[in-house]
C-alpha positions in Angstrom: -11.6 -40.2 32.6 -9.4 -42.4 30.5 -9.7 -45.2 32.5 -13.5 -45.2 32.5 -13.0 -44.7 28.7 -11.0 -47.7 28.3 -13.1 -50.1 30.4 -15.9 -48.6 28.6 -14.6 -50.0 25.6 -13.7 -53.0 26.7 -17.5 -54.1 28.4 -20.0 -52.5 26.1 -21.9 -54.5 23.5 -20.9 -52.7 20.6 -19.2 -49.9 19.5 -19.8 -46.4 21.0 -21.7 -44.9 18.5 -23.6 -47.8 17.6 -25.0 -47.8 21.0 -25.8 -44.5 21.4 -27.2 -44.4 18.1 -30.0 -46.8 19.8 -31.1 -44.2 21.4 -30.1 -41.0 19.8 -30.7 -40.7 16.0 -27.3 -39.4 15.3 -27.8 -40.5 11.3 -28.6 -36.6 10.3 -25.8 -34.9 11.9 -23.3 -37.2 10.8 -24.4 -36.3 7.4 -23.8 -32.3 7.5 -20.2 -31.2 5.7 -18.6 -30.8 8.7 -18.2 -33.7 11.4 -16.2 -33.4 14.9 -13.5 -36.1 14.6 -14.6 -37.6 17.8 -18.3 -37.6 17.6 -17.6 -39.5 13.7 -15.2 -41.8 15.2 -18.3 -42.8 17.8 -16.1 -42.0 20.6 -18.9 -40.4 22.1 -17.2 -40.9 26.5 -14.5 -38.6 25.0 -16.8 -35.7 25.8 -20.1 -37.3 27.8 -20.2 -39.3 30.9 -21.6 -42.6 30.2 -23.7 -43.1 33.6 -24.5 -39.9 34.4 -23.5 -36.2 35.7 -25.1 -33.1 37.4 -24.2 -31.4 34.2 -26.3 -30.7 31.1 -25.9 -33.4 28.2 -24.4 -35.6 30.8 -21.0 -33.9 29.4 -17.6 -34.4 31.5 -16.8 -30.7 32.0 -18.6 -27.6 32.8 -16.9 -25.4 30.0 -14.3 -26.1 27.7 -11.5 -28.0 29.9 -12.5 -31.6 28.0 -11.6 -29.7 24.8 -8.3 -28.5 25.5 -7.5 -32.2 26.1 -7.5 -32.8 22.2 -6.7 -29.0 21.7 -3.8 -28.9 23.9 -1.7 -26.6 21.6 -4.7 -24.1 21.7 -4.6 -24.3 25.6 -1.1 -23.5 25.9 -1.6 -20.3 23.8 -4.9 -19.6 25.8 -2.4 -19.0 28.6 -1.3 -16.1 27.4 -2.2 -12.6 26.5 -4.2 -11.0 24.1 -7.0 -14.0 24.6 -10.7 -13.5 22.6 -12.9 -13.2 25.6 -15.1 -16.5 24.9 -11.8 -18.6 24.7 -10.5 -17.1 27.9 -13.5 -18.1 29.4 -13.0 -21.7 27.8 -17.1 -21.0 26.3 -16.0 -23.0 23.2 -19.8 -23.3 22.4 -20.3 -19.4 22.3 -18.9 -19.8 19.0 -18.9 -23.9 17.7 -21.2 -26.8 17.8 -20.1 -29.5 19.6 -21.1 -32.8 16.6 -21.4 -31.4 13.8 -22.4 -28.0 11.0 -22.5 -26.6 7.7 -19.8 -23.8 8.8 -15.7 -24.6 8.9 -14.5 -25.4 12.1 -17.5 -26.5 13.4 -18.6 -23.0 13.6 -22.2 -22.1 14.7 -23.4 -20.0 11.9 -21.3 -18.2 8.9 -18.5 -16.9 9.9 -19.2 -13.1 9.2 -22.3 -13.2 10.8 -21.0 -15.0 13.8 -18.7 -12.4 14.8 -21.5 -9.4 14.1 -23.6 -11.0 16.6 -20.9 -9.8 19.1 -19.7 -7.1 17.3 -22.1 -5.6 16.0 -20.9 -1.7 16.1 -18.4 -2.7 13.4 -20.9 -3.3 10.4 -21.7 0.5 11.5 -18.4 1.9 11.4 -17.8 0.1 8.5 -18.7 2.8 5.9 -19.9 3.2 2.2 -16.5 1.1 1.5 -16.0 -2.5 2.6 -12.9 -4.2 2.8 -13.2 -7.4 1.3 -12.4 -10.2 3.3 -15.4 -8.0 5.4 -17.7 -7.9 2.7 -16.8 -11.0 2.1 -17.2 -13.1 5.7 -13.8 -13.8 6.3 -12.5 -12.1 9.1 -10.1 -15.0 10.1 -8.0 -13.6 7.1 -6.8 -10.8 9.5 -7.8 -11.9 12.9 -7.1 -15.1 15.2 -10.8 -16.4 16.6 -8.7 -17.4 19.8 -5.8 -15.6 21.0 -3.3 -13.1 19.5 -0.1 -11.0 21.4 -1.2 -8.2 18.7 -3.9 -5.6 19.0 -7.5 -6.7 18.6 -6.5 -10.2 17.8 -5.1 -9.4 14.6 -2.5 -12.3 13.3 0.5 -10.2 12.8 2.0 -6.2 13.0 -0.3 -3.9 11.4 2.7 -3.3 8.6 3.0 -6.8 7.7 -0.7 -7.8 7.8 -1.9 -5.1 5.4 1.4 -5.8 3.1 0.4 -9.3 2.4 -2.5 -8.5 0.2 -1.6 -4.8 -0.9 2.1 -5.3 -1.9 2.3 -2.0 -4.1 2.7 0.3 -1.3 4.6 -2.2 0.3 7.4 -2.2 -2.6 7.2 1.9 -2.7 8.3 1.9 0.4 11.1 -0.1 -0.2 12.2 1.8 -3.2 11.2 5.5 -2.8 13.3 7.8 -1.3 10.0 9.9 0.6 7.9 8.6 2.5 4.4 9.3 4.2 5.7 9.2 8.1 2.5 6.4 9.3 2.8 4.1 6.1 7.0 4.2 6.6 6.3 3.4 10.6 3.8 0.9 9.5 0.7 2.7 11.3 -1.6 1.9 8.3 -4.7 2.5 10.7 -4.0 6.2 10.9 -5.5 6.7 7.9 -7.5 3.2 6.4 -10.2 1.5 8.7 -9.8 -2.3 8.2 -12.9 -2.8 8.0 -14.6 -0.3 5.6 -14.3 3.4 5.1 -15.9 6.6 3.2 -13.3 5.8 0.0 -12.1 2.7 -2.2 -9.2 3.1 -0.3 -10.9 2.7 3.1 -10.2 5.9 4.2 -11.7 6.8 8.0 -13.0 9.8 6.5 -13.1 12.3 3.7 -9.7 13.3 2.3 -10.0 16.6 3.3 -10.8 16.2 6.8 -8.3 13.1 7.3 -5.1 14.6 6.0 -5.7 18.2 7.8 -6.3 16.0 11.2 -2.4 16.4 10.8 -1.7 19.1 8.4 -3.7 21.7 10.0 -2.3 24.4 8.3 -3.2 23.0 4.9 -6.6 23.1 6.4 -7.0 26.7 7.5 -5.8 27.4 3.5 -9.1 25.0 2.2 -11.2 26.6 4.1 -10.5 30.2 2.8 -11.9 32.1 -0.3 -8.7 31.5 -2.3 -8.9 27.7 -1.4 -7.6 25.6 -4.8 -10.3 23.5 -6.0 -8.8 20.1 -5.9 -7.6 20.6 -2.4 -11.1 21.6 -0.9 -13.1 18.9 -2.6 -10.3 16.6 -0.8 -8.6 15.4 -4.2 -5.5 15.4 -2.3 -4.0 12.1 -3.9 -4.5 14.1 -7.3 -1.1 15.6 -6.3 0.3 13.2 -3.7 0.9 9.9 -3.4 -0.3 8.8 0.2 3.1 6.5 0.7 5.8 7.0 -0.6 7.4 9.4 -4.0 10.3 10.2 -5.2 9.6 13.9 -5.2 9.5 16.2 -2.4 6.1 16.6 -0.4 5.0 13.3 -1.8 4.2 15.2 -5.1 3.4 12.3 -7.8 5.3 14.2 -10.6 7.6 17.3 -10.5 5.5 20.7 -9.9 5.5 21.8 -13.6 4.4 18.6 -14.8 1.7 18.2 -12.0 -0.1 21.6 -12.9 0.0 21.1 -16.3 -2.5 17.7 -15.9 -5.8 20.0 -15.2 -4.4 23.2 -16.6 -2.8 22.3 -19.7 -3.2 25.2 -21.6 -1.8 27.7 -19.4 1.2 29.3 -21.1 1.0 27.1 -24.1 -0.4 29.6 -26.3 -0.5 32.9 -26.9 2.1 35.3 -28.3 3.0 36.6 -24.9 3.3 34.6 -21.8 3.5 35.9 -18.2 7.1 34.4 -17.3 6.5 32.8 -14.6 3.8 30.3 -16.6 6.3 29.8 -19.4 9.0 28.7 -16.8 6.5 26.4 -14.8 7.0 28.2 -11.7 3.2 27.8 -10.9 4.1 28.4 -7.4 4.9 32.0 -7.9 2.0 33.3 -7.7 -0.1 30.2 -6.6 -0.2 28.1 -3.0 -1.3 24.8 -4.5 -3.9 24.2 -1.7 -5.3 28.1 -1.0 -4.6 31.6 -0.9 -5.7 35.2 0.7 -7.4 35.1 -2.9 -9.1 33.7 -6.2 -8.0 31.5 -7.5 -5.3 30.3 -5.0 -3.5 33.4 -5.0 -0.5 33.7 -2.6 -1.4 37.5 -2.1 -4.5 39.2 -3.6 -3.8 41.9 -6.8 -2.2 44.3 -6.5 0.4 43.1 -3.6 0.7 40.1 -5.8 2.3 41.7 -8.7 4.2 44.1 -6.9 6.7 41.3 -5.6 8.2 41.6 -8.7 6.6 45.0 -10.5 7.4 47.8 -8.3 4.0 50.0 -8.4 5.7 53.0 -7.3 8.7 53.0 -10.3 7.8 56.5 -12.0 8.2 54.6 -15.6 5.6 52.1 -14.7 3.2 54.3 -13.7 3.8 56.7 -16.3 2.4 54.1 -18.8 -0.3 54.0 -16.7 -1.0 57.9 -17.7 0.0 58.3 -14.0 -2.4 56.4 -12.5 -1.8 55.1 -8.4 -0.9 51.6 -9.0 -0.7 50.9 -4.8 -4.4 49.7 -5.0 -5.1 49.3 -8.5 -6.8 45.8 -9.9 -4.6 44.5 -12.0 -6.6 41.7 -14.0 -9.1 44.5 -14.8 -6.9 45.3 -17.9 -4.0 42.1 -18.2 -4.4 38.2 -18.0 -2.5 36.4 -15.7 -1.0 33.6 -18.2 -1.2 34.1 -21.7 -2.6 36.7 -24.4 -2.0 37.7 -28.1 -1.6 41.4 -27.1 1.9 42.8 -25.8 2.2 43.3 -21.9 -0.2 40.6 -21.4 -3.6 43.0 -22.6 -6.5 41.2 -22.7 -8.0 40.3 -26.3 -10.6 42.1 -26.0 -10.7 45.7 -25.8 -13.1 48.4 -24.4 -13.2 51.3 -27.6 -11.6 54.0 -25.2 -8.6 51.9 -23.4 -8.1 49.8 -26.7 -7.3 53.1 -28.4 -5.6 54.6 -25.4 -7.8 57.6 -24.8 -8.9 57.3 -21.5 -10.7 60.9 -21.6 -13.5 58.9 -22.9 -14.0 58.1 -19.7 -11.9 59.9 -17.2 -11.6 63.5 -16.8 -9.1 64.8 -19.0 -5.8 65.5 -17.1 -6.7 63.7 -14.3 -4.6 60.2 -13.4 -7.4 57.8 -14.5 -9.4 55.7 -11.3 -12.1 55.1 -10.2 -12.8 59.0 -8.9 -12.1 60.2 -11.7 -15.4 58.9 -14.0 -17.2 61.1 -15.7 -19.7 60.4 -14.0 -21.8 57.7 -12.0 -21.1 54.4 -13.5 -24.0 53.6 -14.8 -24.7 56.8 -16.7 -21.6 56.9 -18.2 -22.4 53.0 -19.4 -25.4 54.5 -20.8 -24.1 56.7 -23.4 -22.9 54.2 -25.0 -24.9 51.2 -24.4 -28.7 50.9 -24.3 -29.1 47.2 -22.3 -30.5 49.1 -19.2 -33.1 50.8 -21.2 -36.2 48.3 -20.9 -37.3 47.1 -24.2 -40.6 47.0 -23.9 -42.8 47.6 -20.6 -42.5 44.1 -20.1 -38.7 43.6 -19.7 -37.1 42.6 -16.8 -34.0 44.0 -16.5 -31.3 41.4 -14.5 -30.5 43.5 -11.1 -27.3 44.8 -12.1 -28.3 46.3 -14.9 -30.8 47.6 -13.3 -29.0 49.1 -10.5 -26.3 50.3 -12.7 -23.4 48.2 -10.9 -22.0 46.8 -14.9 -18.8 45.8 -12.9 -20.3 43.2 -11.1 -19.8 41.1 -14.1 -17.4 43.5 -16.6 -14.3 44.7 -16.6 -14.3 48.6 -18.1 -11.1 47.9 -19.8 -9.5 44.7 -21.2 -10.2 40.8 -20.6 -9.2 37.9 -22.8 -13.0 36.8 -22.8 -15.7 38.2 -24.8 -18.4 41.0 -23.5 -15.8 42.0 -21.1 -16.5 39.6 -18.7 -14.5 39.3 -15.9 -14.6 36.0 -14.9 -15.8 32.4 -16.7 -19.6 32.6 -16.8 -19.5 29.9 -14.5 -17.8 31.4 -11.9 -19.6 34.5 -12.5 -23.2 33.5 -12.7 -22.4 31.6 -9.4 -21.5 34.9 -7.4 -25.3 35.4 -6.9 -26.6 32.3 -7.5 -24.8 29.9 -5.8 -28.2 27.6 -5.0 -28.3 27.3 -8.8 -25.0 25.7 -9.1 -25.4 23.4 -5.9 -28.5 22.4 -8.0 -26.6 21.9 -11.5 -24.0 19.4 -9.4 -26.6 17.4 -8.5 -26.7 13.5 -9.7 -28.6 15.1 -13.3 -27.6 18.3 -13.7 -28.9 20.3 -16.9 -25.8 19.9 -19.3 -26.1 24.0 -20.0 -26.3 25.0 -16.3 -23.5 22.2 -15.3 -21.1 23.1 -18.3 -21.8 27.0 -16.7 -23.0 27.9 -20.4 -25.9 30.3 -18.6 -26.8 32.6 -21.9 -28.0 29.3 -23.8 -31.5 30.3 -21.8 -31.2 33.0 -20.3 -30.2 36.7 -21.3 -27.9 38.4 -19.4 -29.5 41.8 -19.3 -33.4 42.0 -20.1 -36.1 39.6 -21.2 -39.6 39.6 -21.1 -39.7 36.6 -19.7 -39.7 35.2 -16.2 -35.8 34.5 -15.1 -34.7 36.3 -18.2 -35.3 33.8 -20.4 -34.4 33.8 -23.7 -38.1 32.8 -24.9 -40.7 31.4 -23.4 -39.9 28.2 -22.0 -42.1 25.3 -24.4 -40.1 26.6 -27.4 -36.5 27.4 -25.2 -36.2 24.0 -24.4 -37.5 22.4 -27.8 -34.2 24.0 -29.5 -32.6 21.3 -28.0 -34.8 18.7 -27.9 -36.0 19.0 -31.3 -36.7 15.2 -32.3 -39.1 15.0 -29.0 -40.9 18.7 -30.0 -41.2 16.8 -34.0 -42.7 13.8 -32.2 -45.1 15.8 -29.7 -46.5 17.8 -33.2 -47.5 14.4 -34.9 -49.6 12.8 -32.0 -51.0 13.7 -28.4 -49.1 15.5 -26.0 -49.6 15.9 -22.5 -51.2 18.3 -21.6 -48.7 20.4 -19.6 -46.2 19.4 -22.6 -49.1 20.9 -25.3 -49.0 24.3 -23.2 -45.0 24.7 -22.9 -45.1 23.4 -19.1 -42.4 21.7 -18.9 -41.2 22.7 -15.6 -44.3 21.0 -14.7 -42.9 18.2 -14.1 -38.9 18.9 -15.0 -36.2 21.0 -12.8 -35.0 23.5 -15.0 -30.5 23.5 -13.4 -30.6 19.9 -11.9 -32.3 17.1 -9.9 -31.3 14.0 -8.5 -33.9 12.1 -10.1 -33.3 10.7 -14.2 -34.7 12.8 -16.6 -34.5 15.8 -14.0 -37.8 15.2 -12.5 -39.1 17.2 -9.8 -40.7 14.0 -8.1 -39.4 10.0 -8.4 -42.2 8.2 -10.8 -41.6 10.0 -14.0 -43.2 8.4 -17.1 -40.5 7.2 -20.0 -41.8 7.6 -23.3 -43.3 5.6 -25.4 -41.1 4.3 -28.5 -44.5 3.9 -30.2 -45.0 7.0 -32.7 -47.6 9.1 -32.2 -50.7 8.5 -34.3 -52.4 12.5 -35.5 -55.8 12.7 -34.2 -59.0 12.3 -36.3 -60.8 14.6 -37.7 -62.7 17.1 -35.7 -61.0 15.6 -32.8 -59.0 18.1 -29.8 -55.4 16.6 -28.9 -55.8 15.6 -25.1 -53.0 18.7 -24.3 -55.0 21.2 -25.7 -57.2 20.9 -22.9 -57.3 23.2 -20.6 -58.7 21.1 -17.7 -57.4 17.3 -16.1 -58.4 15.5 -13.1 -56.5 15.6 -10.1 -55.6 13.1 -8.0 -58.7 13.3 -5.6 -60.7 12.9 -8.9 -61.9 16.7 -9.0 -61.4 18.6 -12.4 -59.3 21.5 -11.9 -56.9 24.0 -14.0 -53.2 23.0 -14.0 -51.0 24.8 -11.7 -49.2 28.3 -13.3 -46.3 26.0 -13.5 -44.6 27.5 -16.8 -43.2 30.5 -15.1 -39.0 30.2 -14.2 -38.4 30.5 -11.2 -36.6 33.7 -10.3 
């Protein structure tokens, strides 16, 4: 031991590590950036017996004991709880080198990469998000490598750990009256993994399905028809702060003033606003996470309205021409918010209900509904309106039309958007064609179909064209891309591109590829202009034939039909 140390000293010819170094060229470690104290001070019987020893390396101990003689503070901590496995088992060299490294602390590779070879399920729990002293390597900013009286060897409380770094919510807390129950108990791991997450606030897992873990009910309202937008797509901190507010329900601004940040223009115009919009009382008629109905009704029309317009009050329905207003559709004739017309009529007008004669289309004398048409629907549309009648006996007629249901998409009496539509085109294209849609919100969408501005190609009743299209698809498309149809009529054009293909090779709503290409490897254009070809020359895209990829010549694919 010491002894043996000492007399060592005393006897041998030279200095520890000089005599060593006779034998073990010691010249390249002592060179790396980080030297063991003892093995640069050559004090080499510190750790080795001089003679010999039944152990390995001819060191004095069979684990870490000879450590925790220089280490001694480490060893009285080691006696306690909360110890990292390795040091517990005093396997110092699990984790260092014993002369010297390129790594602090004498570790035995990086520091990040050291503790993945261990822990290894981590990088995969990590998520899309990394925390940055993760990303980074340094997981000693949060954890103690040796022993810790907190969970998973962190170096203090949860609270106090994350506040160090992230001292905004930490002074919220201080300050603001309301507070989020895990953030004000300091249980920041409720929500945030430590280590990464599925958000750049390193949440454990989408908004939507982390806060309804506890707010259940919330969840049952984002899951049905009526669910509000910004709730179901998990926006949630849109409306709350996820710490601490001064409002109630950790709103981040007072009801009115929250509302009025996506839908500013509700009851700011018009001549007529519903009362209940002019006042900001949103919640009147709204749950701000979802209804029984569209969109985030508290009750669906009629029941809705009735809480404050009785539907049985002989005056009301008496300006109704007596109609039963217990199961009427409200919105078929007023708008909810605002309008230019008294009581709240829609702008637009169908002839007979703008000019108050509903015989037009009601039996005369009868209380006007739905039994009392005329007749059938869509013969009474026909008498006045000839969209159903094919315009040639090529037209495709869209199926409503064809089937005669014109109040899948109008309303037969008043709405504050043009054709009588009753609903954003959006909204109402998407009823049917919801795969559209899911394709338009893809990484490229087509700016017409993602803006929901359908009738820029297609027609809403009839065309002759395949998925109603408002020509044929070469020229559809070049009314927006002009410049490239000006530069394709100078010089060669693909061929495909010669013969109006372009869904050839493009997705018509959206892809996920630039450019919306159907496949990955689309060709960018050349910013060379096109040169017009010689005399008694053919353009390559007027022909009809090109090889394939097996090197056969064939006829390109019927590719410029929509699909339906």
């Amino acid at each position: 031991g010491a002894d043996q140390a000492l007399y060592m000293r005393s006897v041998i010819k030279d200095k520890q590590g000089v005599v060593c170094g006779e034998c073990h060229d010691l010249k390249d470690q002592l060179a790396e950036p980080v030297v063991h104290k003892a093995f640069a001070q050559g004090e080499c019987a510190s750790c080795h017996e001089s003679h010999g020893s039944d152990r390995e390396h001819l060191v004095r101990t069979d684990k870490g004991d000879m450590c925790l003689k220089c280490h001694d503070k480490l060893g009285t901590r080691l006696a306690g709880a909360g110890t990292h496995p390795p040091a517990a088992q005093k396997d110092c060299l699990r984790c260092h080198v014993p002369h010297s490294g390129k790594n602090a602390h004498l570790l035995k590779r990086d520091e990040r990469g050291l503790c993945l070879s261990c822990h290894a399920g981590i990088q995969a729990s990590a998520g899309t998000e990394s925390h940055p002293p993760f990303r980074g390597g340094n997981c000693s900013a949060c954890h103690d490598a040796h022993q810790s009286e907190h969970p998973k060897l962190a170096k203090r409380k949860e609270a106090e750990l994350c506040m160090e770094c992230h001292n905004e919510p930490a002074h919220a807390l201080e300050v603001l009256p309301k507070k989020h129950a895990p953030a004000a108990q300091g249980e920041c791991l409720t929500c945030h993994n430590p280590h990464g997450g599925v958000t750049r606030a390193l949440l454990k897992s989408p908004p939507q399905e982390l806060c309804t873990e506890c707010h259940d009910d919330i969840g049952k309202k984002i899951a049905s028809v009526g669910a509000h937008t910004a709730a179901k797509q998990g926006q949630c901190a849109g409306c709350h702060d996820p710490h601490a507010s001064r409002e109630d329900k950790l709103l981040v601004k007072k009801t009115e003033s929250l509302c009025t940040g996506c839908h500013g223009l509700v009851g700011k115009s018009g001549d007529y606003v519903h009362a209940p919009a002019k006042q900001g009382e949103c919640l009147t008629c709204h749950d701000p996470h979802g209804g029984t109905a569209a969109p985030a009704l508290t009750r669906a029309v009629p029941g809705l309205c009735a809480d404050c317009h009785d539907t049985a009050d002989a005056d009301l329905r008496g300006k109704h021409q007596g109609a039963d207003l217990s199961a009427a559709d409200c919105t078929a004739c007023h708008v909810p918010h605002q309008s230019n017309v008294a009581k709240l009529l829609g702008s637009h007008a169908h002839p007979g209900f703008g000019e108050r004669d509903c015989a037009k289309c009601h039996v005369a004398g009868q209380p006007p509904s739905a039994t009392s048409l005329k007749a059938a629907q869509a013969q009474l549309c026909a008498g006045c309106h000839t969209v159903a009648k094919p315009a040639s006996p090529t037209s495709r007629l869209h199926p409503p039309v064809k089937t005669g249901a014109c109040t899948s998409c109008h309303t037969p009496h008043a709405s504050d958007r043009k054709g009588l539509l009753s609903d954003d085109t959006h909204a109402l294209c998407g009823k049917c064609h919801s795969a559209v849609l899911a394709e338009a919100r893809k990484s490229h969408g087509h700016p017409p179909a993602a803006k929901g501005e359908c009738a820029k190609c297609h027609e809403p009743h009839q065309s002759v064209n395949n998925g109603l299209l408002r020509k044929k698809v070469g020229p559809l498309c070049a009314e927006c891309h002009g410049e490239f149809a000006k530069r394709l009529a100078q010089g060669s054009a693909h061929a495909p591109v010669g013969m109006g293909m372009c869904l050839t090779c493009h997705a018509s709503h959206g892809s996920d590829l630039p450019g919306l290409t159907r496949r990955a490897g689309g060709a960018r254009l050349s910013a060379r202009t096109p040169q017009p070809p010689a005399a008694g020359q053919t353009r390559p895209g007027a022909r009809r034939l090109f090889r394939s990829t097996s090197g056969q010549r064939r006829a390109p694919a019927r590719t410029d039909q929509h699909p339906t």
